[in-house]
C-alpha positions as CSV (number, residue, x, y, z in Angstrom):
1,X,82.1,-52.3,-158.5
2,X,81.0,-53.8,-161.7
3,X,81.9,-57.1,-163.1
4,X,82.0,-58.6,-166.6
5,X,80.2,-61.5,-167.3
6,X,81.2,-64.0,-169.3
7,X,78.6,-66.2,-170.0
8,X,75.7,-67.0,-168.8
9,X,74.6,-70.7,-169.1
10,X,71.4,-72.7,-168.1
11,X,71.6,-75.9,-166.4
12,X,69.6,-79.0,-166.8
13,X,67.2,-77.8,-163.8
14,X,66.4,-74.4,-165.8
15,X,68.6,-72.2,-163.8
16,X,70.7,-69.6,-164.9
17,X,74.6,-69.6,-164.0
18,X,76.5,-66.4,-164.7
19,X,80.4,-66.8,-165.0
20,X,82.7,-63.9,-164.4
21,X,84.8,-62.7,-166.9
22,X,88.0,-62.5,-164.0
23,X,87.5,-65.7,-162.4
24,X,87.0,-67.5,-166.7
25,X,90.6,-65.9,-167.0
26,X,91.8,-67.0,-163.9
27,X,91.0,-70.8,-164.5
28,X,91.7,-70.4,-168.4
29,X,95.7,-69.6,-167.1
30,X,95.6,-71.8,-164.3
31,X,93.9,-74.8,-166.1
32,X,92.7,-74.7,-169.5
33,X,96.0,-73.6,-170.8
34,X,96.0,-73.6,-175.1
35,X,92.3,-74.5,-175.4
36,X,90.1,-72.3,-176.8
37,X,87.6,-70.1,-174.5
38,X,84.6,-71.0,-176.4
39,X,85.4,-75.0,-175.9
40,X,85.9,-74.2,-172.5
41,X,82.5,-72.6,-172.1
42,X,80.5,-75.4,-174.2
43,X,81.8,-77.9,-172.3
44,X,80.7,-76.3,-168.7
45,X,77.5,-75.9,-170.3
46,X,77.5,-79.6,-171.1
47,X,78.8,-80.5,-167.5
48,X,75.5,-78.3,-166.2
């Protein structure tokens, strides 16, 4: 089984994180409801 990624982001330390498409959804309806997927991406990059 396949999945979608996401995003892939690099942290301070220079290693790559891959985010699932499914589990982006899941925490965009769960917690992130009304803001924008792309905010929500920059500013796990920004936490990394």
């Amino acid at each position: 089984m396949k999945r979608k990624i996401a995003a892939v982001i690099t942290d301070i330390l220079g290693d790559r994180v891959i985010i699932g498409e499914d589990e982006l959804q899941i925490h965009l309806k769960k917690h992130f409801i009304g803001i924008p997927r792309d905010m929500i991406l920059e500013l796990i990059e920004r936490i990394l």
